[in-house]
C-alpha positions in Angstrom: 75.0 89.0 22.1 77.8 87.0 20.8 80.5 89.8 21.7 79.9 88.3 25.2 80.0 85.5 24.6 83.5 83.1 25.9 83.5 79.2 24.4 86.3 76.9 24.5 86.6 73.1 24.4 85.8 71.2 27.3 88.5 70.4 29.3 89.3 66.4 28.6 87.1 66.9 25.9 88.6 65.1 22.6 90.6 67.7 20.4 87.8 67.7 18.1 85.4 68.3 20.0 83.1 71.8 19.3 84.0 74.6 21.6 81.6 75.5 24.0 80.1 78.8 25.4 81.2 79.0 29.3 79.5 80.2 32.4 77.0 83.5 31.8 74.3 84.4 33.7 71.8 85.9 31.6 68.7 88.7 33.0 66.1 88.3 30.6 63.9 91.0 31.3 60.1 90.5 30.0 57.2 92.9 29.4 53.6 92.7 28.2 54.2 93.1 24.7 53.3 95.7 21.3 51.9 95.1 17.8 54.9 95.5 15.0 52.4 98.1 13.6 49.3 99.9 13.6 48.0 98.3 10.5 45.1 96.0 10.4 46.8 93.0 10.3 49.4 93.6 12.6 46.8 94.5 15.1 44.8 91.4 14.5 48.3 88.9 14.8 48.7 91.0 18.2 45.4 90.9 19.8 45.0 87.1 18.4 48.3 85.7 20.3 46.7 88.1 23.0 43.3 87.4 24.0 43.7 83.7 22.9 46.1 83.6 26.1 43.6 81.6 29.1 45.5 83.4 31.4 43.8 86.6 30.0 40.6 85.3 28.9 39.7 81.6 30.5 36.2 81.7 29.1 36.0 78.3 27.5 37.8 78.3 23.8 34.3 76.4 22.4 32.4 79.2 23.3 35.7 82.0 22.9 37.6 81.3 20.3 34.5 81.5 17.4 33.4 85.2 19.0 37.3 85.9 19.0 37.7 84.9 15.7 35.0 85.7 13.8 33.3 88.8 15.5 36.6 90.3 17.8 38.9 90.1 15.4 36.9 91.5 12.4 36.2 95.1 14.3 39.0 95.5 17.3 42.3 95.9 15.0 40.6 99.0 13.6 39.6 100.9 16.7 43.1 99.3 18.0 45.1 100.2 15.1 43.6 104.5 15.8 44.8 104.2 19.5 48.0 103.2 18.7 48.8 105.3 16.1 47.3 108.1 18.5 50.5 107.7 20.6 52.9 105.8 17.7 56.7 106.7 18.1 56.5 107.5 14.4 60.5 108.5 14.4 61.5 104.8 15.3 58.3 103.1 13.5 57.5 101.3 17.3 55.2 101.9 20.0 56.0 103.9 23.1 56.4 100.5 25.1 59.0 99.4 22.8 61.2 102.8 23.0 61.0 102.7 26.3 61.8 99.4 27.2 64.4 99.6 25.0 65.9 102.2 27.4 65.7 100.4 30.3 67.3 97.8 29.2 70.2 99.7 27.6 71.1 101.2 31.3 70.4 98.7 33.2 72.8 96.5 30.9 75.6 99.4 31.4 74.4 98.6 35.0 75.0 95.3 35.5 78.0 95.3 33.4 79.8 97.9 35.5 79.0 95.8 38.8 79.3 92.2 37.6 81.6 92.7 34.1 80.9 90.8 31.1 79.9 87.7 32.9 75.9 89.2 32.7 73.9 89.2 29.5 71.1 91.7 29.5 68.4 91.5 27.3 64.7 91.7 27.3 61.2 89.7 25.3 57.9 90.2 25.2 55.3 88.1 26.2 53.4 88.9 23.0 54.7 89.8 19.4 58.5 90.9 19.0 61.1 90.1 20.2 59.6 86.9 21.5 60.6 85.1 25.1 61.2 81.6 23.0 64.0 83.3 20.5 65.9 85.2 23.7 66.0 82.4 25.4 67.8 80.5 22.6 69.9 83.3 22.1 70.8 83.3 25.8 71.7 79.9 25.8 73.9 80.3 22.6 75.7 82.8 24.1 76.2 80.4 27.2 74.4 81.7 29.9 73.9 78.5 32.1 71.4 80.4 34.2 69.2 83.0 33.6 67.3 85.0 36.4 63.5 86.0 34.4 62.0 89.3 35.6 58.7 90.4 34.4 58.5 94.0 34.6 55.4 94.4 36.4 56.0 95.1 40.2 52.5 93.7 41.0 51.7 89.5 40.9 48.7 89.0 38.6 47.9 85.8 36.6 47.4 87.4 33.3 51.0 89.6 33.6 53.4 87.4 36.0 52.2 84.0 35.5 51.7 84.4 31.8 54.9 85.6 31.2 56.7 83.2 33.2 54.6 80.0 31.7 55.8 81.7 28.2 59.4 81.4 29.8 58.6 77.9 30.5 57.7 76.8 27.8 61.3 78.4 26.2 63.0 76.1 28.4 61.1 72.9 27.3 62.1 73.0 24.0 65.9 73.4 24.8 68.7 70.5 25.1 70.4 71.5 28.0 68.4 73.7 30.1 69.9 76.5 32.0 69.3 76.7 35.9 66.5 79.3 36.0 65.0 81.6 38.5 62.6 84.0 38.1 62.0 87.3 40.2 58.9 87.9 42.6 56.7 90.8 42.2 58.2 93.6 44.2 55.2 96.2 44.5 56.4 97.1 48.4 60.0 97.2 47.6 60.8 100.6 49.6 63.0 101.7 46.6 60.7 101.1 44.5 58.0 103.3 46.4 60.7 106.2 47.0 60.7 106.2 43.1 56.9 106.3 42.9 56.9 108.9 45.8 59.7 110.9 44.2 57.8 111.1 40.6 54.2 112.4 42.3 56.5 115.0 44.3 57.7 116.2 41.0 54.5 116.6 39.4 52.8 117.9 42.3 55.7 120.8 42.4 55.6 121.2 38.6 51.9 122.0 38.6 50.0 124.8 37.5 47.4 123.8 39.4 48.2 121.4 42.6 45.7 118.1 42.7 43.0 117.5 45.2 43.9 114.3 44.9 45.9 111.8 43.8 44.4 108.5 41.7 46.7 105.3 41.2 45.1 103.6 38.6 46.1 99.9 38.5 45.3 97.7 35.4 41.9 95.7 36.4 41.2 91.7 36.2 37.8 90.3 36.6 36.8 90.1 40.0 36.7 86.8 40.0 40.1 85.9 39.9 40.1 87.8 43.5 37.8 85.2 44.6 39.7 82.4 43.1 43.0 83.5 45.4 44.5 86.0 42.6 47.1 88.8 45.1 46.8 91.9 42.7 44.3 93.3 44.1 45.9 93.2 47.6 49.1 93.9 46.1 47.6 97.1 44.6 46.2 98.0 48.2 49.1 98.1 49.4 51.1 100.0 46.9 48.7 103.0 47.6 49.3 102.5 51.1 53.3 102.2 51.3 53.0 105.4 48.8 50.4 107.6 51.2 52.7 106.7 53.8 56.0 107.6 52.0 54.5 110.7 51.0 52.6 111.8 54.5 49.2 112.1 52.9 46.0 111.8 54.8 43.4 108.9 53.3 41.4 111.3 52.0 44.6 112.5 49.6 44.9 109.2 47.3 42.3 106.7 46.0 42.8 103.5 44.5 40.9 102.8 41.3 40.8 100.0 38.5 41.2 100.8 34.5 41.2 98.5 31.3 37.6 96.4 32.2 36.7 94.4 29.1 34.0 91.8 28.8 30.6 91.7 30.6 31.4 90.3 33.9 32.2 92.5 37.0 35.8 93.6 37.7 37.5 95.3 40.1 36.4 97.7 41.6 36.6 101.3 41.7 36.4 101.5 37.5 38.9 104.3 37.3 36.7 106.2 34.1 33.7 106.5 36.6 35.5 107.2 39.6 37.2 110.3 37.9 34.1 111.3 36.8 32.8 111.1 41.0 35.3 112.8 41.8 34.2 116.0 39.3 30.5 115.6 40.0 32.0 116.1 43.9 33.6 118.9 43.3 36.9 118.0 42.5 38.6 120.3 39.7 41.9 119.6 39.9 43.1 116.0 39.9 46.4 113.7 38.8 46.1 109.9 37.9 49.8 107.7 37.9 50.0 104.3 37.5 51.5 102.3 39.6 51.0 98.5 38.2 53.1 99.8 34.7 56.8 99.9 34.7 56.3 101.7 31.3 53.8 103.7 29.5 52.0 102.0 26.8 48.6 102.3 25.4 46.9 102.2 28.4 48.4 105.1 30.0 48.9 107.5 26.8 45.7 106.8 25.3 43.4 105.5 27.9 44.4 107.4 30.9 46.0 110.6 29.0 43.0 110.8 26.5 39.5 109.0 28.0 39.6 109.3 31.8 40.9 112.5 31.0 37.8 112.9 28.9 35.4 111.9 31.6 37.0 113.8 34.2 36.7 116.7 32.1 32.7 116.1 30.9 31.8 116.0 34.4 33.0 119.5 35.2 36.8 118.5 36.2 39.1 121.4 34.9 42.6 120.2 35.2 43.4 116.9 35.1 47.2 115.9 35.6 48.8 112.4 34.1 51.9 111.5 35.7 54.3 109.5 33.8 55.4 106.1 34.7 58.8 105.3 36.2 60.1 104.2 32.7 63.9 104.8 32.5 63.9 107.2 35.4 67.4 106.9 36.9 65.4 106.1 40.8 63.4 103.6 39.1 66.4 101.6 37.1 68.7 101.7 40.1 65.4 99.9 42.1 65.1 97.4 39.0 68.6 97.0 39.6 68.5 96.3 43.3 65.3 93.7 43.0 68.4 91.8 40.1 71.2 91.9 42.9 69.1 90.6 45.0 67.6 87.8 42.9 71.5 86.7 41.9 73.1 86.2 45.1 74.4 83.0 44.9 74.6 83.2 41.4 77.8 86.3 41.6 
């Protein structure tokens, strides 16, 4: 970052005095998060930063912590450590998530660089492992950005993804000096160039099929139900993804569903579970069937493995004969010029 960065001494400032970085705005993108490896113990330093998190799991950390720790964290990293390495970028020794938000952030750097010049820095965290939001913020701020507009990359609002990441952020900015104005970006699940991208990626798949779907199922990443009750928007914000996209496409209700993946714990969660209702679906008489998913702005480990590999599996054991996973938006040229929109918006006044 420090070929962007500008400092010089403060004007009045004593000859002396230590230059100083001038004027950037930094974009600080921010996703979920990956384990450095499939090991064991990289697992375990992963999933212990992640379900210790009480945005994630808010059961009390008396009763928590000591079945985390002792019972969790003793069996998960293995069965953890095979999924990964299922769908392990073994060429660049990262996970999928990794290489592909890598990507997004390389263009939509070349993005924002063409528009705005070398006044932007562009960088991304995660909210969990490496590279952490605490060290890009400091690296921002040594670079001078004296604002910095924080987008999570998940186009739906949801405690445990939004709110998480932006308390992380938060917390950043409390051990800093000088603190940089901030902003961060709101969820933008019915941004209409976002849908067109959605809309544009089923079209593809639909035309590139062998066999064409019966029906469509967006799968979003599930939360206890619960947090529904206790005023949580995702689930609404899911709703109404499905809807904008049935109505961008022209597709009848009975063409799309909305289901829920990823349900861990005992407690009930939203509602339709996604491995069940693809299983429904086959027992109906559905054999033909794709699955996208909507709440991800890039595959990871629960799209590759858990979509591509068991709801595919249950589709399949119930009689279902071709099953079709549609990729996420990733670095899809649609999907980074909509990224790219939801920044310009969030930085008037800023540039």
């Amino acid at each position: 970052m420090t070929e962007l960065q500008t400092s010089k001494i403060p004007e009045h400032a004593q000859a002396d005095h230590p230059p100083v970085a001038q004027g950037k705005i930094g974009i600080l993108l921010a996703n979920l998060g990956t384990p450095d490896g499939h090991d064991y113990w990289s697992m375990r330093r992963y999933l212990n930063e992640f379900l210790s998190d009480k945005r994630v799991i808010d059961y009390s950390p008396w009763i928590w912590q000591p079945l985390l720790q002792l019972i969790i964290l003793t069996k998960r990293p293995f069965s953890s450590g095979e999924a990964y390495r299922s769908i392990w970028n073994h060429d660049a020794d990262e996970s999928p998530l990794m290489t592909i938000t890598k990507a997004q952030t390389a263009k939509i750097k070349e993005s924002m660089h063409a528009t705005h010049g070398d006044r932007v820095v562009v960088d991304f965290c995660m909210r969990y492992g490496n590279p952490s939001t605490k060290s890009k913020v400091k690296e921002m701020i040594a670079a001078g950005c004296q604002k910095i507009l924080f987008f999570p990359l998940y186009p739906h609002y949801a405690g445990a993804t939004s709110a998480t990441a932006n308390d992380q952020f938060f917390r950043a900015l409390m051990d800093e000096k000088w603190q940089p104005t901030v902003r961060t970006v709101q969820p933008y699940f019915d941004d209409p160039a976002y849908i067109d991208s959605l809309a544009a990626s089923i079209e593809r798949a639909y035309a590139d099929a062998e066999h064409k779907p019966e029906i469509l199922v967006c799968s979003y990443h599930g939360v206890p139900k619960r947090y529904l009750m206790e005023g949580d928007p995702y689930h609404c914000q899911c709703q109404k993804t499905t809807r904008l996209l049935k109505e961008r496409l022209g597709w009848q209700d009975t063409d799309i569903v909305t289901t829920f993946q990823s349900r861990f714990g005992p407690e009930e969660w939203l509602k339709p579970y996604t491995v069940e209702e693809v299983a429904r679906l086959a027992e109906q008489g559905k054999k033909s069937i794709a699955v996208c998913a909507p709440a991800f702005s890039a595959d990871c480990i629960e799209t590759l493995e858990e979509i591509n590999e068991e709801i595919c599996e249950s589709f399949e054991d119930a009689g279902g004969e071709h099953f079709t996973y549609i990729p996420c938006l990733n670095d899809n040229e649609d999907h980074i010029a909509a990224l790219c929109g939801v920044i310009d918006r969030n930085l008037k006044g800023w540039i």
